[in-house]
VOBA-1610 file (N, C-alpha, C; in pm, whole numbers, padded with zeros to 5 digits, always signed):
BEGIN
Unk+20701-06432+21367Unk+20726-06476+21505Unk+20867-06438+21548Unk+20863-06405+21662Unk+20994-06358+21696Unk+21093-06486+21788Unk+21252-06410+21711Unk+21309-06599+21726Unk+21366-06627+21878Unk+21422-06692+21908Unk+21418-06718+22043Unk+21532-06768+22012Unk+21635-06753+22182Unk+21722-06789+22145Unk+21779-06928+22175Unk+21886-06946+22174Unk+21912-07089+22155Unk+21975-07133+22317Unk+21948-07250+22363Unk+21992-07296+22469Unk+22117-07408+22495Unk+22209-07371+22575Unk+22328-07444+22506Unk+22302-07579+22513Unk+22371-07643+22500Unk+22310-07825+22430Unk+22379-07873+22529Unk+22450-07875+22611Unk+22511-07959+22693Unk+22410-07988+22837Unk+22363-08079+22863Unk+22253-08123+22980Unk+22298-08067+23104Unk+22379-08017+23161Unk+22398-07977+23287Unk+22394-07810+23238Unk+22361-07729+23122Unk+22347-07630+23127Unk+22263-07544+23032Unk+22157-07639+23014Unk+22065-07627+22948Unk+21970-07499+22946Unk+21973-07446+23095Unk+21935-07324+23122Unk+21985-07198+23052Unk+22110-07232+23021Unk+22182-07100+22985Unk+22204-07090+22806Unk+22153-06943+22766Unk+22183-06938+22650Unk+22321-06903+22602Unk+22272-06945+22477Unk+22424-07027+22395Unk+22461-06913+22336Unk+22623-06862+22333Unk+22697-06743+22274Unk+22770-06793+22161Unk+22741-06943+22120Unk+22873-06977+22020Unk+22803-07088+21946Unk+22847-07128+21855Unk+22785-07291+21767Unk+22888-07310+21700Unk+22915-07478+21723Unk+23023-07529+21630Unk+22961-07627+21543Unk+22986-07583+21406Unk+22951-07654+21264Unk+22960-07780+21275Unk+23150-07839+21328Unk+23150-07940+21270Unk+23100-08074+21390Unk+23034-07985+21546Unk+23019-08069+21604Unk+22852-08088+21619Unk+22788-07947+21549Unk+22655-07892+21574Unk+22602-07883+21689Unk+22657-07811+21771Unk+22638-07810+21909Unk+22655-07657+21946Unk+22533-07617+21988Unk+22498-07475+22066Unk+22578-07439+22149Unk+22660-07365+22226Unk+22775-07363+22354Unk+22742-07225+22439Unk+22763-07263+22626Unk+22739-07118+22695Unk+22876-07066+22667Unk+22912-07010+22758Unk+23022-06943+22797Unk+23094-07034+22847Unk+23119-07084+22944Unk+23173-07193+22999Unk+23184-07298+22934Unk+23101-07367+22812Unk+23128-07453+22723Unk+23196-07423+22619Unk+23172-07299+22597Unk+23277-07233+22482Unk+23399-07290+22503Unk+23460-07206+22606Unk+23572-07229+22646Unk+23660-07395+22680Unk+23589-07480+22719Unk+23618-07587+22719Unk+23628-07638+22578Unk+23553-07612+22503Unk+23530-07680+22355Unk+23670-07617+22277Unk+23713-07556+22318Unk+23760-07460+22219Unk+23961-07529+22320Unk+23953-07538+22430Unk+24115-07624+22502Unk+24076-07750+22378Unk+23987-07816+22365Unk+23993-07973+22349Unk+23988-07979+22176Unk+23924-07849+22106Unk+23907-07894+21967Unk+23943-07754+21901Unk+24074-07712+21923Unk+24124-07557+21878Unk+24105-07554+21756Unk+24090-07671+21667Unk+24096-07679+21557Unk+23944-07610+21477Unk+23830-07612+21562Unk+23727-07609+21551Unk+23678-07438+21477Unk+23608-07383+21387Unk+23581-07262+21403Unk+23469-07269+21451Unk+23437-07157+21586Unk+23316-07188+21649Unk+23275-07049+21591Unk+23096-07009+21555Unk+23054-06893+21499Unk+23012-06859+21633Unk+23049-06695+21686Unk+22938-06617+21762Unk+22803-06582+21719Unk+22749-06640+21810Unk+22595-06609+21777Unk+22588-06442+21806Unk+22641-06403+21910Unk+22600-06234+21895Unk+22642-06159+21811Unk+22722-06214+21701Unk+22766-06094+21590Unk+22611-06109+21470Unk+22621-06006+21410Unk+22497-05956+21300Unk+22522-06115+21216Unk+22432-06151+21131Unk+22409-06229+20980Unk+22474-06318+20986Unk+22508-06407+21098Unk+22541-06573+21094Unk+22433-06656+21078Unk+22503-06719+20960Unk+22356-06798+20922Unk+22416-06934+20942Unk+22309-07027+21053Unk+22343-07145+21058Unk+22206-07276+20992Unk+22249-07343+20929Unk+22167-07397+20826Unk+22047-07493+20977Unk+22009-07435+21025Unk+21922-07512+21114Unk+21801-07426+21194Unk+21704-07477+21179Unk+21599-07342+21237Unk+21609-07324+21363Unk+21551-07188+21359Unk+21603-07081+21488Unk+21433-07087+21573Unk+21350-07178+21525Unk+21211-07164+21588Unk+21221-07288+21715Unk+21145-07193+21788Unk+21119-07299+21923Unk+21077-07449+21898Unk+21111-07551+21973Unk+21098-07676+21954Unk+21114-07756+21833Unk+21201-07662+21703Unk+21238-07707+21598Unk+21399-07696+21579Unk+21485-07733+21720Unk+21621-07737+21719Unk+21667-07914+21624Unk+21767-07837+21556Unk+21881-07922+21469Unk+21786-07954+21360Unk+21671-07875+21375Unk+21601-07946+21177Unk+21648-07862+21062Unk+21693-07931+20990Unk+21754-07863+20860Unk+21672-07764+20800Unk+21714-07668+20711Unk+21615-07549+20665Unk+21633-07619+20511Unk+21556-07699+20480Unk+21498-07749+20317Unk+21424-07670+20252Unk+21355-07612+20319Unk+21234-07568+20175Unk+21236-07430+20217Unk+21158-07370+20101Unk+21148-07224+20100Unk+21019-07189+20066Unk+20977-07096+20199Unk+20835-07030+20165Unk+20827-06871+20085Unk+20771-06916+19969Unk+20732-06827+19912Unk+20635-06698+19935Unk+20557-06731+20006Unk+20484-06640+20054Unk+20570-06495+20149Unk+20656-06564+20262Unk+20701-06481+20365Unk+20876-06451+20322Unk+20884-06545+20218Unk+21077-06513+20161Unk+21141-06534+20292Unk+21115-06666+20285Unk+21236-06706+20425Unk+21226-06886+20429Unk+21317-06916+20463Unk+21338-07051+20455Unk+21286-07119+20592Unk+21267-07218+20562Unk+21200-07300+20686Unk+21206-07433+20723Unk+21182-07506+20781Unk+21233-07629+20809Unk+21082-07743+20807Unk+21119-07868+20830Unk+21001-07943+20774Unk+20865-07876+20921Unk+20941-07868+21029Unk+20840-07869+21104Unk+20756-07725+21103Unk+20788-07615+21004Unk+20720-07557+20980Unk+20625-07540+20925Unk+20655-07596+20813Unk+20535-07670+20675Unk+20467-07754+20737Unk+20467-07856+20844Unk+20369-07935+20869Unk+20238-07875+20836Unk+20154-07974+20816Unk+20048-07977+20793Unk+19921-08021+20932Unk+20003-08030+21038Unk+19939-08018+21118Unk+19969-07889+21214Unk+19890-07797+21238Unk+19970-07652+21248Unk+19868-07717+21388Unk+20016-07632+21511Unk+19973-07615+21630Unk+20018-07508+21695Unk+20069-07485+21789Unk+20149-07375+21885Unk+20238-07364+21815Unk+20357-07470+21817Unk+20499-07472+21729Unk+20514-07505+21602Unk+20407-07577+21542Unk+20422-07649+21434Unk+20323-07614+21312Unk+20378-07571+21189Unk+20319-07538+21120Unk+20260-07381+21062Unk+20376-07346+21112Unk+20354-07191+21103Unk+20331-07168+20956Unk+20336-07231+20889Unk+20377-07177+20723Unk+20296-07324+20585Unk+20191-07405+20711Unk+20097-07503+20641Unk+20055-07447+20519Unk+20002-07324+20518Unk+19878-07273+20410Unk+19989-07196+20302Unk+20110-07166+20346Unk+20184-07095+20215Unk+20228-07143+20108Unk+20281-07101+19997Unk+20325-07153+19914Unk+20468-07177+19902Unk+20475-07318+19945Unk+20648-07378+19986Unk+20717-07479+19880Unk+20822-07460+19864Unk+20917-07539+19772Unk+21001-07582+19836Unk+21070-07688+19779Unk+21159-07741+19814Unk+21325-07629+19804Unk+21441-07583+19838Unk+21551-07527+19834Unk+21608-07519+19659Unk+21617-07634+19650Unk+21687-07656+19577Unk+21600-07622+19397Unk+21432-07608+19419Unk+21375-07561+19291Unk+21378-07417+19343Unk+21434-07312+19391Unk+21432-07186+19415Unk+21554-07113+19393Unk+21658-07232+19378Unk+21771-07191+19347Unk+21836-07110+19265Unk+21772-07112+19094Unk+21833-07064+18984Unk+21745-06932+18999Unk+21643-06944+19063Unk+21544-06772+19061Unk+21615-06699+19158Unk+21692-06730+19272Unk+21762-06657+19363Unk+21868-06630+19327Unk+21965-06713+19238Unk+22092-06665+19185Unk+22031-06503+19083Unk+21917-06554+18981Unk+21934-06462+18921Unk+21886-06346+18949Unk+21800-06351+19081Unk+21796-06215+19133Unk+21910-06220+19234Unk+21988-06220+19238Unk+22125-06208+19297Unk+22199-06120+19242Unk+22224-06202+19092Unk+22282-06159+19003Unk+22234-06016+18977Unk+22080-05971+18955Unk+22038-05821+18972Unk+22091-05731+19048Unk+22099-05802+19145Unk+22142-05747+19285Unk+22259-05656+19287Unk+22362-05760+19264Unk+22456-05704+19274Unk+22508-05617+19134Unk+22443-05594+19043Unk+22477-05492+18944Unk+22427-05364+19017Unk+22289-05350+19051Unk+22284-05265+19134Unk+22343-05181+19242Unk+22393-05286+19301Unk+22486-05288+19423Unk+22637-05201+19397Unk+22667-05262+19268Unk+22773-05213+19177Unk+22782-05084+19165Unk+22693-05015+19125Unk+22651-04898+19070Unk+22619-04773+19216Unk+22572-04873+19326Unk+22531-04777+19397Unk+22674-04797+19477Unk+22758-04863+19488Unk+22911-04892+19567Unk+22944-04758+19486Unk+22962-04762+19328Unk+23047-04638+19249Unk+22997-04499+19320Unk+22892-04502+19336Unk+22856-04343+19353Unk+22810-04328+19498Unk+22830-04365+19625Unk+22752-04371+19696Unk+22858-04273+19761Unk+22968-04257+19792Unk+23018-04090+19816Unk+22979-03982+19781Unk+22928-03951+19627Unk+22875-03885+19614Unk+22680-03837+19645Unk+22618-04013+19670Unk+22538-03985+19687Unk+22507-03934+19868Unk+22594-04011+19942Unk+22613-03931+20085Unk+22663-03774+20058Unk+22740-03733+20003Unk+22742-03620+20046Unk+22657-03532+19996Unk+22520-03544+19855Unk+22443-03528+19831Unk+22329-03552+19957Unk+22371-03633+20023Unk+22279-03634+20133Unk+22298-03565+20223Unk+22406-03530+20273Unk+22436-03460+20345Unk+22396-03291+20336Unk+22438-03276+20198Unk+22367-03124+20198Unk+22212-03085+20171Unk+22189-03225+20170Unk+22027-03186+20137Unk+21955-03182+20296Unk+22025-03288+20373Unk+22004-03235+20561Unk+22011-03127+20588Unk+22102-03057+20560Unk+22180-02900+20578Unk+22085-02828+20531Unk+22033-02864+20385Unk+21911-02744+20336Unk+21770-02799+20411Unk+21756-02869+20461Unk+21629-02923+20504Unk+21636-02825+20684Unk+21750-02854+20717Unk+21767-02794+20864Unk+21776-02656+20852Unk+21828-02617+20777Unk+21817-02477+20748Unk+21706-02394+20703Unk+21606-02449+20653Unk+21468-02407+20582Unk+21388-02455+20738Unk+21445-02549+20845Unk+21352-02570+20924Unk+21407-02460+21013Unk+21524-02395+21029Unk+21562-02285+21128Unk+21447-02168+21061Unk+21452-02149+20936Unk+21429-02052+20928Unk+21208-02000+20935Unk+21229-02109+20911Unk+21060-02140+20958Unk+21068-02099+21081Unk+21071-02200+21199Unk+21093-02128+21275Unk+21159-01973+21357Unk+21232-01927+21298Unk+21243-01772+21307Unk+21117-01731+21277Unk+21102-01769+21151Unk+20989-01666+21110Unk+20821-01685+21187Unk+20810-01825+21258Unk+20708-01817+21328Unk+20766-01758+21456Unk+20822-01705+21503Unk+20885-01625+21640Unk+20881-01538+21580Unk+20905-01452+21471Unk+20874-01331+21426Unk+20734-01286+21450Unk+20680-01361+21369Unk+20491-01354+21378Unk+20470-01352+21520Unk+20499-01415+21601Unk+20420-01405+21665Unk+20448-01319+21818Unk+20557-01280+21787Unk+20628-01145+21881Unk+20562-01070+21794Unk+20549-01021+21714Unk+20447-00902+21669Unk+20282-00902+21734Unk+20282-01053+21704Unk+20127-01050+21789Unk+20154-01023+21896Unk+20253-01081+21970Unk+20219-01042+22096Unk+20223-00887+22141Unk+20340-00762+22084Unk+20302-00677+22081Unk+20189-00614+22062Unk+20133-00666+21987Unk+20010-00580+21918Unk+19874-00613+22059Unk+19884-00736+22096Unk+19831-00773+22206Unk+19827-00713+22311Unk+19944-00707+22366Unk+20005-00621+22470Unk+19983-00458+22466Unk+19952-00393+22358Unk+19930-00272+22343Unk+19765-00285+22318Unk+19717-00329+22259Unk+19570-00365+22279Unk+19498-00367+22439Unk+19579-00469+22485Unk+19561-00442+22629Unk+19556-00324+22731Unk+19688-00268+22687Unk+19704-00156+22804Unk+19638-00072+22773Unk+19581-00090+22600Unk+19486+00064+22603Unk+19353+00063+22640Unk+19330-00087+22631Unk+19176-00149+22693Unk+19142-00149+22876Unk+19240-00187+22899Unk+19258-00142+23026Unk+19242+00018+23091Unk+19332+00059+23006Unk+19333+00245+23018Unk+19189+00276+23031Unk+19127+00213+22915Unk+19018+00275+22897Unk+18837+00241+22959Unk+18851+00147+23039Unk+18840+00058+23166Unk+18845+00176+23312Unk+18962+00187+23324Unk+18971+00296+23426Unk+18936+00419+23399Unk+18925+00488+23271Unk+18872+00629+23204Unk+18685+00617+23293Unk+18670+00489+23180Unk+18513+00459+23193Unk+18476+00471+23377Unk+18525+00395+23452Unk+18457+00375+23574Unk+18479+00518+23612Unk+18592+00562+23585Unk+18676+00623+23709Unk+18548+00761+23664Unk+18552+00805+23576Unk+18414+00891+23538Unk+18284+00842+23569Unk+18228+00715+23570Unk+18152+00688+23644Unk+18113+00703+23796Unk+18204+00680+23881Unk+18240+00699+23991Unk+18291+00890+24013Unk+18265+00979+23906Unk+18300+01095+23913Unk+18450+01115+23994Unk+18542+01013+23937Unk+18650+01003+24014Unk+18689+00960+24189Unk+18622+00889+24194Unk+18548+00830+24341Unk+18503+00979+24415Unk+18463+01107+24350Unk+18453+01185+24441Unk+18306+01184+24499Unk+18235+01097+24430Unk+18074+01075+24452Unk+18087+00995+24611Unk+18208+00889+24620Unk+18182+00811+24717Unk+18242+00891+24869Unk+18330+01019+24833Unk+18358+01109+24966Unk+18217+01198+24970Unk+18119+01268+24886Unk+18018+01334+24911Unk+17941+01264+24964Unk+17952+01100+24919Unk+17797+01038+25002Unk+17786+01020+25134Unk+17929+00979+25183Unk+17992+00986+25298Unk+17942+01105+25374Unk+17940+01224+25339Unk+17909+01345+25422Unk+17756+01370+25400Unk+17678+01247+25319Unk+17548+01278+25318Unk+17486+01302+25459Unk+17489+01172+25544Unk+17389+01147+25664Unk+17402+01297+25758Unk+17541+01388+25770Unk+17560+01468+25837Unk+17510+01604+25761Unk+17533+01591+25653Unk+17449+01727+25589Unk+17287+01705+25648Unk+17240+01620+25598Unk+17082+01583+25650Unk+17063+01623+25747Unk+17192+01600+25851Unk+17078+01604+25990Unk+17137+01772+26034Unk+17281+01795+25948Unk+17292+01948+25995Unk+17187+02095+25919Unk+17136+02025+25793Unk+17070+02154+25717Unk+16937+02106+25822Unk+16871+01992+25857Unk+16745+01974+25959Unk+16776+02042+26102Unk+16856+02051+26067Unk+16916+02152+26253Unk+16887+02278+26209Unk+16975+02369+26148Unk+16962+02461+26069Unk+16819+02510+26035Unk+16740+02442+25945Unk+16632+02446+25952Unk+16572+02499+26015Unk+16510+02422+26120Unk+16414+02447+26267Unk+16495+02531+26284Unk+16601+02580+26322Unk+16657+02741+26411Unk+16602+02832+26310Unk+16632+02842+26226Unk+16597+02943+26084Unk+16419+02954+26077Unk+16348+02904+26098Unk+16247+02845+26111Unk+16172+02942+26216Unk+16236+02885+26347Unk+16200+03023+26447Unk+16255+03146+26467Unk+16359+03124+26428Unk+16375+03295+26401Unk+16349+03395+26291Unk+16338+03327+26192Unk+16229+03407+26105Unk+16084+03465+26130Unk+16010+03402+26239Unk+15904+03407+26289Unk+15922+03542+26388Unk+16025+03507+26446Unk+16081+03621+26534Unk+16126+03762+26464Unk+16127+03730+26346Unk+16166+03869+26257Unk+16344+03910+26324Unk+16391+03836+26334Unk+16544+03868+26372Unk+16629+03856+26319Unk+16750+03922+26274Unk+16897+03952+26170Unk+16820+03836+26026Unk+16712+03951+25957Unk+16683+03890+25868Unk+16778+03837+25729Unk+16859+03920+25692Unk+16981+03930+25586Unk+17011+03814+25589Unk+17107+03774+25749Unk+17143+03679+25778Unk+17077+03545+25798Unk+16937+03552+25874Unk+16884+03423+25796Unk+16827+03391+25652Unk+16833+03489+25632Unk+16775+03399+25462Unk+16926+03361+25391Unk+17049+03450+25431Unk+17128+03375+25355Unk+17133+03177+25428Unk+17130+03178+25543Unk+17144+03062+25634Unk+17046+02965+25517Unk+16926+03005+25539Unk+16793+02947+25403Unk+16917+02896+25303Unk+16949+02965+25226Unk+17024+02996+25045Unk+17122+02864+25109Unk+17181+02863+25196Unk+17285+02718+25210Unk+17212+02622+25232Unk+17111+02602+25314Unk+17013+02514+25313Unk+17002+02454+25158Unk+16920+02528+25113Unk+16894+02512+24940Unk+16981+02445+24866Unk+17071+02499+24916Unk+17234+02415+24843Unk+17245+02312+24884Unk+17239+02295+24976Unk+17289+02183+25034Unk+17175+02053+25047Unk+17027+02097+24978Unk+16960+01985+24988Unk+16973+02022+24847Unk+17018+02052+24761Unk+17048+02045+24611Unk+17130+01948+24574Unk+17265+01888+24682Unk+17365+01853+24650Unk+17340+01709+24730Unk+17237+01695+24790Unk+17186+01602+24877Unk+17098+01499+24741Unk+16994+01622+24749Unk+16961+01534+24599Unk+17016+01520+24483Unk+17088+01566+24441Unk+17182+01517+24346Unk+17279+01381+24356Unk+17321+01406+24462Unk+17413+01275+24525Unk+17296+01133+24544Unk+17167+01165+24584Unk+17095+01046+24582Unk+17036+01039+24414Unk+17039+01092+24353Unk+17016+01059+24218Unk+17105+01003+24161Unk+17275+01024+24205Unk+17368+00940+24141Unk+17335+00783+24180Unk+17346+00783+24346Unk+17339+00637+24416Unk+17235+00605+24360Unk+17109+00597+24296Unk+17017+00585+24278Unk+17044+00498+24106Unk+17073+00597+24076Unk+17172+00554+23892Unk+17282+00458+23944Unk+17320+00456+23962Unk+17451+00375+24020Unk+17397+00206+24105Unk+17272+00234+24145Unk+17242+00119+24220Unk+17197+00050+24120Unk+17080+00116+24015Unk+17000+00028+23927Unk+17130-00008+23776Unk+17225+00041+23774Unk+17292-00017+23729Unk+17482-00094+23756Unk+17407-00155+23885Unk+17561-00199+23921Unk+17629-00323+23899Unk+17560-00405+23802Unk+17579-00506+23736Unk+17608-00466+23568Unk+17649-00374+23531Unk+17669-00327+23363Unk+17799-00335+23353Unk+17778-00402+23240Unk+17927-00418+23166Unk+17949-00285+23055Unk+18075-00251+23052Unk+18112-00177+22930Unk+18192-00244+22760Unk+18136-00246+22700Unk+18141-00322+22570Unk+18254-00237+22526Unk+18357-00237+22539Unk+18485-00168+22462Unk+18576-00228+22388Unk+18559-00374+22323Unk+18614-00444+22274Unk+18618-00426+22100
//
């Protein structure tokens, strides 16, 4: 449970939390009580509550102000006061019914002597702990440095891919425009088709004149060559509708160049 803090003890300022506690008067203090307490009883050492690990022998749990911390729960390794242990557990009371609790004073000689562990340990790690920081320190240095270099080397990899990508591309592409652009006979299919409707109707002109004057037996040389362009020119007529023709039934095809 998380502790809450303390409210100063004096009735006209009960609202306001307490920055100070004096031992010998046991009394919580705001700011403004501080200061008064402290003209009238200089003698007093008052503890700041906002500095780290002041331990004041009285629990810090809601609605369990000024109860002494007697017993010790074994279960959670923290000391507690009677109204914790109750045995009637409610909202406030009884947080610690079902654990296994002792009284302070039978926990005593097991805490000295893990104390006593303690601080041999403590001993040992005080002697070397320059050396073990700066052992720490270079092992950051090799850790950051193995992580630079990872990273390089995945920016290496993968600027190569991307080259290799990038040239993959432009040649897939290239070859994209090879494909159509030969398909499309270099769009020159789409300027001949263009001049289709007028070839049609000029070799059908042509035609019929050639037509009667052959009948007429007149500058024969010259019309049969007139004929020979004809020929050509419905050669190139049908040819051009055999492309559009190929070209129509397949104008949904993909080219698989992958």
């Amino acid at each position: 449970m998380e502790e809450q803090k303390n409210k100063c003890s004096s009735n006209k300022h009960l609202s306001l939390d307490a920055i100070a506690y004096c031992p010998l008067c046991k009394l919580y203090l705001c700011n403004k009580c501080q200061n008064r307490h402290s003209e009238f009883y200089s003698n007093h050492l008052l503890i700041n509550l906002n500095q780290d690990n002041i331990f004041i022998d009285e629990c810090k749990q809601e609605k369990h102000e000024n109860n002494k911390l007697k017993f010790f729960c074994k279960n959670h390794n923290t000391l507690c006061c009677a109204y914790c242990i109750s045995k009637i557990k409610t909202e406030f009371f009884g947080q610690h019914s079902y654990c296994d609790v002792c009284d302070i004073n039978d926990i005593k000689d097991e805490k000295l002597k893990k104390l006593k562990k303690n601080i041999n340990i403590l001993e040992n790690l005080s002697d070397n702990i320059e050396k073990s920081l700066n052992d720490l320190k270079k092992l950051t240095e090799k850790i950051n440095e193995n992580k630079d270099k990872i990273k390089l080397k995945i920016q290496n990899i993968f600027t190569k891919l991307r080259k290799i990508l990038n040239e993959k591309e432009d040649k897939l592409l290239s070859k994209i425009d090879e494909i159509y652009d030969n398909i499309l006979i270099k769009h020159n299919i789409i300027k001949e088709s263009e001049k289709l409707p007028n070839k049609i109707k000029l070799s059908l002109k042509k035609g019929k004149v050639i037509e009667k004057e052959l009948n007429d037996d007149y500058n024969l040389s010259s019309l049969i060559y007139e004929c020979i362009n004809i020929e050509n020119n419905m050669n190139k007529i049908n040819k051009i509708n055999e492309t559009i023709n190929t070209l129509k039934s397949n104008d949904n095809m993909e080219i698989d160049c992958l």
